[in-house]
C-alpha positions as CSV (number, residue, x, y, z in Angstrom):
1,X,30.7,-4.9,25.9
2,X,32.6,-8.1,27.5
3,X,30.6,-10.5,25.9
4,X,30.6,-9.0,22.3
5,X,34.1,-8.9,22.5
6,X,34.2,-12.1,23.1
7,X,32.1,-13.1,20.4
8,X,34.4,-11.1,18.1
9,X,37.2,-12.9,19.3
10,X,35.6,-16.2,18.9
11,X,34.5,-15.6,15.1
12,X,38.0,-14.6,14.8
13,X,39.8,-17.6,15.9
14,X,37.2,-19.7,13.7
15,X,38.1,-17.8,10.3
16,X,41.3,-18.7,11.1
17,X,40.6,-22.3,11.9
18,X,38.6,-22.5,8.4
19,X,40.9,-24.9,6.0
20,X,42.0,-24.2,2.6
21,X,38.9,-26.0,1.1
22,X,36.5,-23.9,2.9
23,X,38.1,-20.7,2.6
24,X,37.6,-22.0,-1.5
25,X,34.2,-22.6,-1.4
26,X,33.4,-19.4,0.5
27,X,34.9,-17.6,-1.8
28,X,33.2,-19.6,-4.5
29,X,30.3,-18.6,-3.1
30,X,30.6,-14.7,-2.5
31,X,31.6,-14.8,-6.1
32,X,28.7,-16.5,-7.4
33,X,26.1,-14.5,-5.4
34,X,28.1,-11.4,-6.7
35,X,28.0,-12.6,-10.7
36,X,24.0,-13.4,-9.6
37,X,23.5,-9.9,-8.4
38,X,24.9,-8.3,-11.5
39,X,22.8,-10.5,-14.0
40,X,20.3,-9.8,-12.4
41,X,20.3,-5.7,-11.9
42,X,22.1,-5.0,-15.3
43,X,18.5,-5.5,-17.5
44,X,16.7,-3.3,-14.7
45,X,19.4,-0.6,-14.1
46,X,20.5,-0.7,-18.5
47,X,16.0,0.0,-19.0
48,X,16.7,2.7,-15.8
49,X,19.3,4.4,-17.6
50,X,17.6,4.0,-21.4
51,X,14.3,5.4,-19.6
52,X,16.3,9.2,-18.5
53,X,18.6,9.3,-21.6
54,X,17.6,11.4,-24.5
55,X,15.3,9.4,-26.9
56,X,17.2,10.2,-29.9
57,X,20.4,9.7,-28.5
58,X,19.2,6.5,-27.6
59,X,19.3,5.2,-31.0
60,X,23.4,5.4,-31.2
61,X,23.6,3.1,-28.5
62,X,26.3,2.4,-26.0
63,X,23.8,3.2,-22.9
64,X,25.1,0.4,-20.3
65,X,24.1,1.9,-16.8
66,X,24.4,5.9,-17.1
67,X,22.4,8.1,-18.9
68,X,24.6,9.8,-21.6
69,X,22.1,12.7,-22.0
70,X,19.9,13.1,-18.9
71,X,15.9,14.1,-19.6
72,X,12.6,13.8,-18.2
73,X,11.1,14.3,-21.2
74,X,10.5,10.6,-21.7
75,X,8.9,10.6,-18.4
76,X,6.5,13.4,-18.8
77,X,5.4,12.2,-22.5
78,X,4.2,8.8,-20.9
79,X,2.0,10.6,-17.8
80,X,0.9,13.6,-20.7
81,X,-0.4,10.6,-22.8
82,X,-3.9,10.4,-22.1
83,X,-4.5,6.3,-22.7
84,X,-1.3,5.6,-20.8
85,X,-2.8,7.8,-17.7
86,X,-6.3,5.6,-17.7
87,X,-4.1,2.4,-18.3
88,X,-2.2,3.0,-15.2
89,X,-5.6,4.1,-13.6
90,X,-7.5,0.7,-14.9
91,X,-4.0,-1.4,-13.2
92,X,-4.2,0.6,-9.9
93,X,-8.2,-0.9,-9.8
94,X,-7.6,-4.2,-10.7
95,X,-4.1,-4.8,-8.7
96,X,-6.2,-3.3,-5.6
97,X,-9.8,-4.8,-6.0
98,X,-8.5,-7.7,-7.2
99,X,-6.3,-8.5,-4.6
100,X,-8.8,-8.1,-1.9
101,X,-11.7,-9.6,-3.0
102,X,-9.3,-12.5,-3.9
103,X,-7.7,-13.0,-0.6
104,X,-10.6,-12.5,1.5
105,X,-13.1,-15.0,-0.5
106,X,-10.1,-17.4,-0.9
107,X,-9.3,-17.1,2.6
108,X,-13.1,-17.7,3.8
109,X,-13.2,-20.7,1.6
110,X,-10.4,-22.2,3.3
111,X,-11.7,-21.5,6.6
112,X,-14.6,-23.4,5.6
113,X,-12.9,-26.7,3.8
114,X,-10.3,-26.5,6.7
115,X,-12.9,-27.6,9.2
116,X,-13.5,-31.3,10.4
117,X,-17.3,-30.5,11.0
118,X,-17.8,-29.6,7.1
119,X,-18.9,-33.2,5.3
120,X,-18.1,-32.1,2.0
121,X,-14.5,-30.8,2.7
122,X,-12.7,-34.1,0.8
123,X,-15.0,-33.2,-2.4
124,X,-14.9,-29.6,-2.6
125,X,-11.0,-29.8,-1.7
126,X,-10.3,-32.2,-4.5
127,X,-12.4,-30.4,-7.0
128,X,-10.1,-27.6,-6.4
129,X,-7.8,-29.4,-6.9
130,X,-8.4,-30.7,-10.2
131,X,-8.9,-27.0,-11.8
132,X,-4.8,-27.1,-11.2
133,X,-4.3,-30.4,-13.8
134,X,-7.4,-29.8,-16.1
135,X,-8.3,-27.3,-17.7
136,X,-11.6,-26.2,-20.3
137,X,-9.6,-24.4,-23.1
138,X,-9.2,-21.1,-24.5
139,X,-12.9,-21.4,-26.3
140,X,-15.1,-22.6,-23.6
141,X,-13.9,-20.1,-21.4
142,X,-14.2,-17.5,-23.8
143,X,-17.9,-18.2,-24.9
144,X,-18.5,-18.8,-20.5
145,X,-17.4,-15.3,-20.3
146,X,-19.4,-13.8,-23.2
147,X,-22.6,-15.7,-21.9
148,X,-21.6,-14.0,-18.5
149,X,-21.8,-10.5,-20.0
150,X,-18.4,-10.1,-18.7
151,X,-16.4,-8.8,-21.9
152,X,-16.6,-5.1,-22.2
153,X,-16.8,-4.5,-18.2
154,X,-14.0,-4.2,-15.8
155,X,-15.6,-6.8,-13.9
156,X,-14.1,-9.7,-16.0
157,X,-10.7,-8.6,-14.7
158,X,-11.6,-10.0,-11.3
159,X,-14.4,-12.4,-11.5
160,X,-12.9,-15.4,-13.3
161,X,-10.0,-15.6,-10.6
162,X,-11.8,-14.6,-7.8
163,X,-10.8,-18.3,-6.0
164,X,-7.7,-19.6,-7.1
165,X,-6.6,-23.3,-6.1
166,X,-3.1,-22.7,-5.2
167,X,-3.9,-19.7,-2.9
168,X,-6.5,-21.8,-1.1
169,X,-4.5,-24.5,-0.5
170,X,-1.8,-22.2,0.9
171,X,-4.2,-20.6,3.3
172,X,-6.1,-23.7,4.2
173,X,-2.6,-25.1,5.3
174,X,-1.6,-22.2,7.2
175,X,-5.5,-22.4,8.9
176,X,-4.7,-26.5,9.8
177,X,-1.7,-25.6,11.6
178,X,-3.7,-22.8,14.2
179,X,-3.7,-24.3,17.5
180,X,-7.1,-25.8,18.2
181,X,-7.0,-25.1,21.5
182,X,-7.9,-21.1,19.8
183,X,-10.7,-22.4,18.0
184,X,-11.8,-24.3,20.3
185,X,-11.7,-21.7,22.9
186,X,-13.9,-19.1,20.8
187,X,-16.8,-21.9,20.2
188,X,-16.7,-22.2,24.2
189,X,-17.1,-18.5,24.5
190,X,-20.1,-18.5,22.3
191,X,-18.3,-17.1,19.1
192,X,-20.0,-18.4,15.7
193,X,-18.5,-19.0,12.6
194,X,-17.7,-15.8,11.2
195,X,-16.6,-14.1,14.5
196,X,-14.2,-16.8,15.2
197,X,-12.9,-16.0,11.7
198,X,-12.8,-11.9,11.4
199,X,-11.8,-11.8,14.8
200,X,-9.6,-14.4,15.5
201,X,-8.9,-16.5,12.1
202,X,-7.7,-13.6,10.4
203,X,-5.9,-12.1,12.4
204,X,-3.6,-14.9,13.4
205,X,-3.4,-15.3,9.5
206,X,-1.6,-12.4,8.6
207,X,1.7,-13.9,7.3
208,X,0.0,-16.2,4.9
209,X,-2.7,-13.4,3.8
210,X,-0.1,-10.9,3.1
211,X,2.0,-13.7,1.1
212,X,-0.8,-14.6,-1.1
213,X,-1.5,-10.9,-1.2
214,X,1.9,-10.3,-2.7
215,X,1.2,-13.5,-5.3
216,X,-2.3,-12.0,-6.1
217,X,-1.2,-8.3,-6.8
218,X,1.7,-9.2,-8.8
219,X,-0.4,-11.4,-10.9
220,X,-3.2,-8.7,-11.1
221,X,-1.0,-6.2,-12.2
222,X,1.3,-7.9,-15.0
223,X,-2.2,-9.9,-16.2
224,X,-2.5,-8.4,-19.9
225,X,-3.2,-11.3,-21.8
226,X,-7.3,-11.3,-20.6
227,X,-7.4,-7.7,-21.4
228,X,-6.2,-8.9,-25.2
229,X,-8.9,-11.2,-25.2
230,X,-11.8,-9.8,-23.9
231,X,-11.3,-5.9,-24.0
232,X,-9.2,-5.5,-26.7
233,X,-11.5,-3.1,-28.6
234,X,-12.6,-1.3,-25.5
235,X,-9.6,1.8,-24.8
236,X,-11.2,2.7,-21.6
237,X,-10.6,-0.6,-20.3
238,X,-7.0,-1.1,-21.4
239,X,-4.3,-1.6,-19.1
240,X,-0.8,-0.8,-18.6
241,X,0.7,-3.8,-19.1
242,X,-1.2,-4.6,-22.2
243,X,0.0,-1.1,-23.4
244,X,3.4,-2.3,-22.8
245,X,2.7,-5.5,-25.1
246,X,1.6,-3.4,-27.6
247,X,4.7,-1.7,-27.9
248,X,7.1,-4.7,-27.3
249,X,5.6,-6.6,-30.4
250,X,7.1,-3.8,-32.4
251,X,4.1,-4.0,-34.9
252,X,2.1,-1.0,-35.9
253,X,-0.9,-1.7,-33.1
254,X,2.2,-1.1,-30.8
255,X,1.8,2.9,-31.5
256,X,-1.8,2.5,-31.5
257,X,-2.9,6.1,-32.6
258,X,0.0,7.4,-31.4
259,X,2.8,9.3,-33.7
260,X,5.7,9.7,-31.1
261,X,7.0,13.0,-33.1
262,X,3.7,14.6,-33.7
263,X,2.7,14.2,-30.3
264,X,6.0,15.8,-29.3
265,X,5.8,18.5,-31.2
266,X,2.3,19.2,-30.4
267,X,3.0,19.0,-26.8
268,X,6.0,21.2,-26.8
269,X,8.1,17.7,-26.0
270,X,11.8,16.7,-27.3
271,X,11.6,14.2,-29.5
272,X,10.5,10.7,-28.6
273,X,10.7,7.2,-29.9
274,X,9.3,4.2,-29.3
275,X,12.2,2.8,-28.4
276,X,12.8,5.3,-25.2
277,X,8.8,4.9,-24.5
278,X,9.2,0.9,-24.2
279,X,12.1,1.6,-21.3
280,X,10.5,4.1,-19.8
281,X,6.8,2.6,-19.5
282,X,8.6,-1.1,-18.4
283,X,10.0,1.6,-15.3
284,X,6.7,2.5,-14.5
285,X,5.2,-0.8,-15.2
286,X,7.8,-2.6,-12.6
287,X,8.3,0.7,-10.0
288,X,4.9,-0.1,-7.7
289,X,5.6,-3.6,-7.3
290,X,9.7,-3.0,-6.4
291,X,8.1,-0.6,-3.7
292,X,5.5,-2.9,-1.9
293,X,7.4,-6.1,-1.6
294,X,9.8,-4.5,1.0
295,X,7.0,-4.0,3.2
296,X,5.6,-7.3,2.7
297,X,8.6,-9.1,3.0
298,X,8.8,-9.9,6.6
299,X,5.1,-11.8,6.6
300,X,6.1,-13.5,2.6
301,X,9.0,-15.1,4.4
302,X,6.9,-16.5,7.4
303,X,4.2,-17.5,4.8
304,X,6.7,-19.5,2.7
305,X,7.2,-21.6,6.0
306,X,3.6,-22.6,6.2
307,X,3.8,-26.2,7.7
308,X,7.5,-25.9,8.7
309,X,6.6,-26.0,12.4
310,X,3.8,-28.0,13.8
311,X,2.8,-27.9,17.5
């Protein structure tokens, strides 16, 4: 108790000592990071509040961050909407699968390229590399994944970005720094190659796995432009996100067999517009990502200081 009063007194006595100047640029500060704050939750909590209001109140305008008219019946038209429901289901699959089989190929890779003993490391690190500066173009990778049999299958959400170059260079940096002391210890043991890396690789890569993990499932989920281009004119396939496009480009594919009042009324539903669907599906749309990153947060911060620290 002694000592933290001291330490109370202490911070005390140098918020007093602060000059004029610093007491500005403080202030200067808190005010920026408040102005920063608000810009940046007003979009989120304006959609929040548009996404609970009544849909044809809506239309007036003048919803800032409270619902003037509280429903859910925005809400229950969007999980009552059959395509919406397999959407979500199709993103859940991709965000999951994707992510997984990602990160664990892209991590063995890097396990592999990361080791003196492998000759070809330089080459196959460098043509990596080069899939980051050039690129084949929209057509040849379209006719590569035709003559894959890919289009029409859920298979071509995954495939194409199984190994990315950015998250292997991430985790092959985060594998260089290990001590080798570990590695070395596991050969003396006996270990092979793949026990050293399920059992001890891995494991001592957690930060950088659950970073690119986070990089990997946010992609996965807000992809929609590869549904648009290869399962466009497959329904069972569509995703969330690309349900959202369709209503954001405020053209007639955005209701895509879907008349909002109809529905309604068949349903037993208040009125709806495409207006309150848009908010309300962006809510779902962002919701599962807002809740993961806090518990990924802790490892993505010691991720993002791969290389800061060397032995």
């Amino acid at each position: 108790m002694a000592e933290a009063a001291t330490v109370t007194r202490r911070k005390r006595r140098h918020r007093f000592r602060m000059s004029l100047g610093d007491q500005i640029f403080e202030t200067c500060n808190y005010l920026a990071l408040i102005l920063l704050m608000v810009v940046t939750l007003y979009p989120f909590l304006n959609t929040l509040a548009v996404s609970f209001n009544d849909a044809q109140d809506s239309i007036r305008g003048g919803i800032y961050l409270w619902p003037r008219k509280w429903t859910l019946e925005n809400y229950r038209f969007v999980f009552e909407e059959a395509s919406i429901l397999n959407a979500t289901l199709i993103s859940v699959l991709r965000t999951v699968i994707g992510t997984v089989l990602t990160v664990f190929f892209s991590a063995m890779v890097a396990y592999t390229i990361s080791r003196p003993e492998y000759v070809l490391r330089k080459f196959v690190t460098i043509a990596f590399i080069l899939t980051l500066y050039v690129n084949g173009g929209l057509i040849p990778n379209y006719l590569l994944i035709r003559e894959l049999n890919l289009i029409g299958t859920f298979w071509v959400y995954i495939l194409p970005g199984l190994i990315g170059a950015f998250n292997l260079i991430i985790i092959r940096s985060f594998i260089e720094n290990l001590p080798d002391n570990i590695l070395e210890a596991s050969k003396i043991d006996g270990a092979g190659d793949y026990r050293t890396f399920f059992h001890i690789v891995l494991p001592l890569c957690t930060p950088v796995l659950a970073t690119v993990s986070l990089f990997t499932g946010v992609w996965q989920w807000n992809s929609w432009f590869d549904v648009f281009l290869y399962n466009s004119s497959y329904e069972h396939l569509s995703t969330l996100q690309y349900e959202l496009q369709k209503i954001l480009s405020f053209s007639q594919a955005s209701i895509q067999r879907v008349d909002f009042n109809a529905a309604a009324a068949q349903g037993g539903i208040g009125q709806v517009t495409p207006y309150a669907i848009r908010a309300t599906m962006t809510i779902v749309a962002s919701v599962p990502i807002i809740m993961v990153y806090p518990f990924l947060q802790k490892y993505f911060v010691q991720g993002m200081m791969i290389g800061g620290v060397k032995e």
